[in-house]
C-alpha positions in Angstrom: 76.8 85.0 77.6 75.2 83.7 80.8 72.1 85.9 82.6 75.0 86.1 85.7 76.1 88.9 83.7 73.8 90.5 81.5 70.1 89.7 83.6 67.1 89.3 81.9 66.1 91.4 78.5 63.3 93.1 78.2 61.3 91.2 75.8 61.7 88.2 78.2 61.0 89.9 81.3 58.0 90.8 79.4 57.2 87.3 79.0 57.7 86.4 82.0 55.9 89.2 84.2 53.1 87.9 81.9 53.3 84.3 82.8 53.4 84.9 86.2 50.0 87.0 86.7 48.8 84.2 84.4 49.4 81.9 87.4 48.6 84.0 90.4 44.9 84.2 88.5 44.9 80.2 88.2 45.4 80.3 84.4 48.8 78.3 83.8 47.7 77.4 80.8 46.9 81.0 79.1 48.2 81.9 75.8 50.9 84.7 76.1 49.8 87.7 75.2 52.4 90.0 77.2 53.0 93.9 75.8 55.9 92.5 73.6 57.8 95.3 71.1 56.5 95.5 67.8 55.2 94.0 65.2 53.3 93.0 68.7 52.8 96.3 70.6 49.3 96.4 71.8 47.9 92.8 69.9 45.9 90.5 71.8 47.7 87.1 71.1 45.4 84.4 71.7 44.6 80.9 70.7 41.1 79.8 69.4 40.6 76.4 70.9 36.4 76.5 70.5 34.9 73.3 70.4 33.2 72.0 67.1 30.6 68.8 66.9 32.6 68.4 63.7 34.5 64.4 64.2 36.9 65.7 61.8 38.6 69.0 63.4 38.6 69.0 67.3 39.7 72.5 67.0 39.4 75.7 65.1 42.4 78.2 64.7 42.1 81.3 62.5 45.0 81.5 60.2 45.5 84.9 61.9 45.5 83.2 65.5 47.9 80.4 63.9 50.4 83.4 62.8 49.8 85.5 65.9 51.1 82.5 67.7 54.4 81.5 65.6 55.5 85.2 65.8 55.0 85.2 69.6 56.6 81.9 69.9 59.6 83.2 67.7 60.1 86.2 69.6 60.2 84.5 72.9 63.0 82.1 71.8 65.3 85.0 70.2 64.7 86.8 73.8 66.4 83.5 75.1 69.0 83.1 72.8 69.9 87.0 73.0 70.0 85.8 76.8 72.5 83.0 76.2 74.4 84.5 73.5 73.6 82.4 70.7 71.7 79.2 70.3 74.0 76.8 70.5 74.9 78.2 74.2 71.3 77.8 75.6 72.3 75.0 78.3 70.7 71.4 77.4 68.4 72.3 80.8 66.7 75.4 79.3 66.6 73.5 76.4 64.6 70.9 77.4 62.2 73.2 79.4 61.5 74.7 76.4 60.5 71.6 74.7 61.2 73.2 71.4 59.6 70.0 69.4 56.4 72.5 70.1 57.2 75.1 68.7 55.6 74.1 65.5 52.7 75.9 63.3 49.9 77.1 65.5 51.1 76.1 68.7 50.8 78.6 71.6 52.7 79.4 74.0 51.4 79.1 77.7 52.2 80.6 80.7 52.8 77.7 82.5 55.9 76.8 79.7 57.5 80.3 80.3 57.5 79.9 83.6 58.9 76.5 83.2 62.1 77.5 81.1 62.1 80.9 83.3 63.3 78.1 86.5 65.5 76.1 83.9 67.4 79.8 83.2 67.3 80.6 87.2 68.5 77.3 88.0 71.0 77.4 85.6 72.4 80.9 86.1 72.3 80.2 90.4 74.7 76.9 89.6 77.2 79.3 87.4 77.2 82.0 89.7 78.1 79.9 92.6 80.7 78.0 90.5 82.5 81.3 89.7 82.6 83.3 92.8 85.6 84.9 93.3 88.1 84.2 96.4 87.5 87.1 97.8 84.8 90.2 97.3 85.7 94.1 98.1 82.2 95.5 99.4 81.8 99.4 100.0 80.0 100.1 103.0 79.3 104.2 103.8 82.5 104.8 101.8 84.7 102.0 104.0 85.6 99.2 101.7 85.7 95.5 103.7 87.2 92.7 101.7 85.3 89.3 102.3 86.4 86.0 101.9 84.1 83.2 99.8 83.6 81.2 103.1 82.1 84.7 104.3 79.2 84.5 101.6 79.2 81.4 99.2 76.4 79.9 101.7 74.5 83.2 101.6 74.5 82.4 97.3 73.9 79.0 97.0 71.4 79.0 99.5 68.9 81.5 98.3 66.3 80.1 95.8 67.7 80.6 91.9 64.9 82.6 91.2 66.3 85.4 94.2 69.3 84.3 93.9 72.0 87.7 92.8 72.2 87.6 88.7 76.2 89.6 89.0 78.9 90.2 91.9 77.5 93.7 91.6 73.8 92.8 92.9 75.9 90.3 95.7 78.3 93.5 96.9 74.8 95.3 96.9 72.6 92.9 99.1 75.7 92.6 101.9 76.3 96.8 101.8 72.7 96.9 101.9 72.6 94.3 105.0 75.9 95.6 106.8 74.6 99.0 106.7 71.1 97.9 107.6 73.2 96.1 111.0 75.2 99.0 111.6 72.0 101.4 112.4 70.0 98.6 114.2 73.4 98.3 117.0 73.4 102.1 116.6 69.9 102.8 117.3 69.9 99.7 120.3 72.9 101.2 122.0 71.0 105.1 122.1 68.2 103.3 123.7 66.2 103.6 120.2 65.7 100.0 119.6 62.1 100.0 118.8 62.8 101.2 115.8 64.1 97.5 114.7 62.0 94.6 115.2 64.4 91.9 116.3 63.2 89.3 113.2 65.8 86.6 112.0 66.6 88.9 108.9 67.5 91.9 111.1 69.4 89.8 113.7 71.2 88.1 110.7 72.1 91.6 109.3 73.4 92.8 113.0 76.1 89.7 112.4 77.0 91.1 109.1 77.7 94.2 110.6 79.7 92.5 113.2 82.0 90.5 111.1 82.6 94.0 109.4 83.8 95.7 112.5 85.9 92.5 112.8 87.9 93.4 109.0 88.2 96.8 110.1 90.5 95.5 112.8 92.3 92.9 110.5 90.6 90.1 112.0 88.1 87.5 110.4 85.9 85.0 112.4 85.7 81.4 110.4 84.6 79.9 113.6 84.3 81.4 117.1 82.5 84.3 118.7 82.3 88.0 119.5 82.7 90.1 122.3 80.5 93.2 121.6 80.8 96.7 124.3 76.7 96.4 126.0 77.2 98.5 129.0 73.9 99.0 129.2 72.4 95.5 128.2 70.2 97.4 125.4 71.8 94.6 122.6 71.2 91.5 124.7 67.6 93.4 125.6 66.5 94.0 122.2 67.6 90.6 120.8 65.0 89.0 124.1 62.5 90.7 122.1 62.7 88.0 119.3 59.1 86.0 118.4 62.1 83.4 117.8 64.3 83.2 120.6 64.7 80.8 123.4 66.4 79.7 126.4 68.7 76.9 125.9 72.1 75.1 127.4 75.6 75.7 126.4 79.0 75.0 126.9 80.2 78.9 126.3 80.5 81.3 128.8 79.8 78.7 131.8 81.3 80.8 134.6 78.5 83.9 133.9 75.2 81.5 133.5 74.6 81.2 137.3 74.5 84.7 137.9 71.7 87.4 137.9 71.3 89.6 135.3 68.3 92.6 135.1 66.7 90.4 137.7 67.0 86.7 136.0 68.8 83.9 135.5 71.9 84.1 133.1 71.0 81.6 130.7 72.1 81.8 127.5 69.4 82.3 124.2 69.0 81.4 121.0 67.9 82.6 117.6 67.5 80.1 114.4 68.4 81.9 110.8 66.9 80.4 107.9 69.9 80.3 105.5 69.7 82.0 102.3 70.2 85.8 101.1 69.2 87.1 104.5 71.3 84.7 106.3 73.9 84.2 108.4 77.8 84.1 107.3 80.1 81.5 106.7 77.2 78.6 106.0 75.9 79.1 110.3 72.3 78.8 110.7 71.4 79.8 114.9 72.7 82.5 116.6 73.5 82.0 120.3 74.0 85.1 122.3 73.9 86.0 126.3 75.4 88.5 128.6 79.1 88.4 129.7 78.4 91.0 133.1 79.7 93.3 135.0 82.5 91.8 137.4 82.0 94.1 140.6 79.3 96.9 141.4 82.5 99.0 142.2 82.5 100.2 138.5 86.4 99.1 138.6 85.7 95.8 137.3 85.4 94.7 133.6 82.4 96.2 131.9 79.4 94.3 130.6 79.1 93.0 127.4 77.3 91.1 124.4 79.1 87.5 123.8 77.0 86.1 120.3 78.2 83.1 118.5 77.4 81.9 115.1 76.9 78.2 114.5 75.5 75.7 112.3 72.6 73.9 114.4 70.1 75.0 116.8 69.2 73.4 119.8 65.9 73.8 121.0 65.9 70.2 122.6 68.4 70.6 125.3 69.0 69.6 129.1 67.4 73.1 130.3 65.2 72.4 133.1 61.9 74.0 133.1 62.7 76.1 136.1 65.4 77.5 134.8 63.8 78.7 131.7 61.2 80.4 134.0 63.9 82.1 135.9 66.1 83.2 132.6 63.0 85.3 131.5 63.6 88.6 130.7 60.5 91.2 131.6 58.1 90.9 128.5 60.0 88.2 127.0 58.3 85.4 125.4 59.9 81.9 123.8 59.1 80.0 120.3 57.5 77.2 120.7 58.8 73.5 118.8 58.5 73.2 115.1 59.3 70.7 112.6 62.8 70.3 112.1 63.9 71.0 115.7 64.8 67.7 116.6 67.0 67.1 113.9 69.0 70.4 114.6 69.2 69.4 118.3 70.9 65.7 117.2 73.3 67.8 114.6 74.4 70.2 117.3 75.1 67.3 119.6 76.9 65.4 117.4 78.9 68.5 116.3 79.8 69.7 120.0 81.3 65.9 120.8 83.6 65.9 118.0 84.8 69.6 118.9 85.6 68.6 122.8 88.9 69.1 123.4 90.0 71.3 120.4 92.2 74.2 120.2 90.5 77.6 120.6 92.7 78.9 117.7 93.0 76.1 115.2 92.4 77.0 112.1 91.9 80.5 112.9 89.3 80.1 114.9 88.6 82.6 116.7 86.9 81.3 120.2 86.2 82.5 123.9 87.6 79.8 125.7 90.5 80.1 128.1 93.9 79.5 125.8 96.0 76.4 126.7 98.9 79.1 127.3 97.2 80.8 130.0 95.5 77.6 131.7 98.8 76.5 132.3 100.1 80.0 133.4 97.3 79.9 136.5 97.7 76.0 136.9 101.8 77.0 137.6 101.0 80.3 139.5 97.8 78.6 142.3 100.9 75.6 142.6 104.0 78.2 143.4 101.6 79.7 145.5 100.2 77.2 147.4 104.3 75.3 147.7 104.6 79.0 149.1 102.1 78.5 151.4 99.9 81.2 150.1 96.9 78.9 149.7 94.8 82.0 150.5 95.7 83.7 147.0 95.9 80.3 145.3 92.3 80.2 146.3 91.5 83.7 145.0 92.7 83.1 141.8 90.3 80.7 140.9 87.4 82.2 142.1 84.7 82.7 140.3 84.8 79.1 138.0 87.6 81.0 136.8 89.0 78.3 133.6 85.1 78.8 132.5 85.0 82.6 133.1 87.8 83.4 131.1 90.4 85.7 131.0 89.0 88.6 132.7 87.9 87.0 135.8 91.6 85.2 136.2 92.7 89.2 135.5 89.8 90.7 137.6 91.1 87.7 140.6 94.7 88.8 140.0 94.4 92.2 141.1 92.5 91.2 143.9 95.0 89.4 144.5 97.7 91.8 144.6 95.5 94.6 146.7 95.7 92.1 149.3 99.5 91.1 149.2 101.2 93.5 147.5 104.5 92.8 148.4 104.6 88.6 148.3 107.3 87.8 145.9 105.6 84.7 144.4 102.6 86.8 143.6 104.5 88.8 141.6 105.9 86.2 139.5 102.6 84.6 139.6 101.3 88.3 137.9 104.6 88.3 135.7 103.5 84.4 134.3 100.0 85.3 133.4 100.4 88.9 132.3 103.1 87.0 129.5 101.1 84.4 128.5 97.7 86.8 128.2 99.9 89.3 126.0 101.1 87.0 124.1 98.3 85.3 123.0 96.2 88.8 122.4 99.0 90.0 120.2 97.7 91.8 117.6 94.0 91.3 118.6 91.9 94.2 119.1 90.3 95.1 122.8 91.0 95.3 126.2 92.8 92.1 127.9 90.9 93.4 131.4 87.6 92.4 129.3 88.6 89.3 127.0 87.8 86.0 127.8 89.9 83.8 125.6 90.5 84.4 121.5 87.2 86.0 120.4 86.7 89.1 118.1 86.0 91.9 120.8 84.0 94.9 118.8 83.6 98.1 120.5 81.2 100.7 120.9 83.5 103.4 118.6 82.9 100.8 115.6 79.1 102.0 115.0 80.1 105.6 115.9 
């Protein structure tokens, strides 16, 4: 029976905690002498390799040292067999790191070969529990059970190094509870203004994702691909994620109609935040997280509320077109950027290549779940500015598209509409112009969570309430 399931025993574990001082102290080679059960409790297993002028015997070994060391060496191969089940089910790999041609009379047993069939039995056991992961994984949260799909955390598995890598679906469900929950008080703690109690390092920005894309289930929505629309009234989430040793200002072809404005005093521009993959990393195989601040629409307080817009994807994109004076004028008070590192460029290419062959796709194929205008309600305004201006309203055909309104989104083409109708609120083509756009935004938000006044296209909008 694989280690996926059972874990190291004791006696091995033994061997192995052994091995591993063994090699923090620079002595790979050191004979095992670990606190092994009996007949071995509390004997110092050692081999005698003292040098003699004698031609004929390059070595000495006490017959005692020679016996110490076959028991040891015995012991340590039925703790891998138990591990495996039987011998015959010890996978050729381990086998071979084993080398068990040397386990002959006298021979000892070193550190440095533990640790070497130790990785063999990681490596193997990480390949088998990525080749069996279930479809889907029920994780309890608080008490709240969220049902993942494998997309959701295969790349979380097979990208953590075998030797960390979870040994059962028990201590998988355990690591994403532990990092929802972990999410769930960082957004809670950020919105009460108590953010310095969370650094904002790549693991705890990962785990704010996690909690996310659990608020998400809770609404019976998932995100493949796409982004989220998270309640900031206050700006403390996009605040405390500027406070990142990792972040920096980049370009992007997401929430365009937002990124000249002023925000807390700076430029818009949106940021970003590179995850290394692995058991603290992102979902669904991403590896940056891109975030910036979807504000306010009027100082009124009637308009649509600020809010958090973060998207997951799979390359970073430190090398981009943003112009030095516009990093300078996207600074928030205290913030500071990462500088270039290895790897960067490479990223910045991927990300490149992966936003040409995306141009033009639909905002909800394959369940994607993404802020863009839909095609539906595009073609609602194109109609309604048309009617309006054959109407000779080319005053209102003007206001609704205000405001770069296609790369805005939905609630500025809402926010422009009811302008719209203050001024003129009894022009018939107006009203079927409201009547269009109100059907097409409906319909497409059917069955989504949030407020229509607020979304911009097809994201995943996460209130406030879900942290509560």
């Amino acid at each position: 029976m694989a280690i996926g399931i059972n874990g190291y025993n004791a006696t091995f574990k033994a061997f192995a905690d052994f091995a591993q001082q063994r090699v923090e102290a620079n002595d790979s080679k050191a004979v095992a002498k670990a606190n092994l059960p009996q007949p071995l409790a509390g004997r110092n297993i050692m081999a005698v390799t003292q040098s003699r002028t004698d031609s004929i015997h390059k070595f000495s070994r006490s017959s005692d040292a020679c016996a110490a060391n076959d028991i040891t060496r015995t012991i340590f191969k039925r703790a891998v067999i138990d591990i495996f089940g039987g011998e015959s089910k010890i996978p050729e790999s381990v086998k071979k790191s084993m080398l068990l041609s040397d386990f002959g009379y006298g021979k000892p047993l070193t550190a440095r070969r533990i640790l070497a069939v130790k990785t063999a039995i990681d490596n193997f056991n990480a390949s088998e529990f990525v080749k069996n992961l279930p479809e889907t994984l029920d994780v309890d949260v608080g008490g709240e059970t969220f049902t993942f799909d494998k997309w959701h955390y295969k790349r979380i598995v097979s990208n953590t190094p075998p030797a960390e890598c979870p040994r059962s679906l028990d201590e998988l469900k355990q690591l994403l509870s532990a990092r929802i929950s972990n999410g769930r008080e960082i957004i809670r703690d950020v919105l009460a203004g108590n953010g310095t109690n969370h650094a904002a390092t790549p693991a705890n920005v990962a785990d704010l994702t996690l909690a996310l894309h659990a608020a998400a289930l809770r609404h019976g929505e998932k995100l493949p691909d796409g982004s989220f629309s998270v309640a900031d009234p206050d700006g403390r989430l996009a605040q405390w994620l500027d406070t990142s040793s990792e972040v920096y200002i980049r370009t992007s072809s997401h929430i365009r109609g937002y990124q000249q404005m002023q925000v807390d005093g700076h430029l818009n521009m949106p940021r970003g935040i590179d995850i290394p993959e692995g058991k603290n990393g992102l979902m669904a195989g991403m590896r940056t997280v891109h975030y910036g601040t979807v504000p306010d629409l009027d100082t009124g307080g009637s308009g649509p509320k600020r809010r958090l817009f973060l998207k997951c994807e799979t390359f970073g994109v430190w090398h981009n077109t943003i112009t030095k004076d516009q990093i300078n004028r996207s600074m928030s008070p205290g913030m500071t950027t990462r500088t270039a590192r290895e790897g960067d460029w490479r990223e910045s290419i991927s990300h490149m290549f992966s936003f040409v062959a995306t141009r033009g796709a639909d905002a909800t194929a394959g369940g994607a779940r993404k802020e863009h205008m839909t095609h539906r309600v595009k073609v609602a305004l194109e109609t309604s500015v048309a009617n309006l201006k054959a109407a000779g309203r080319k005053d209102l055909a003007a206001m609704l598209e205000e405001g770069n309104v296609k790369k805005a989104g939905t609630r500025m083409l809402l926010h422009n509409l009811d302008k719209a109708v203050t001024l003129a609120p009894e022009d018939a083509t107006l009203r079927g112009a409201v009547a269009m756009i109100f059907k097409a935004v409906t319909n497409d938000a059917a069955g989504l969570a949030g407020d229509l006044h607020n979304r911009l296209g097809n994201e995943i909008m996460i209130e406030t309430a879900d942290f509560l």
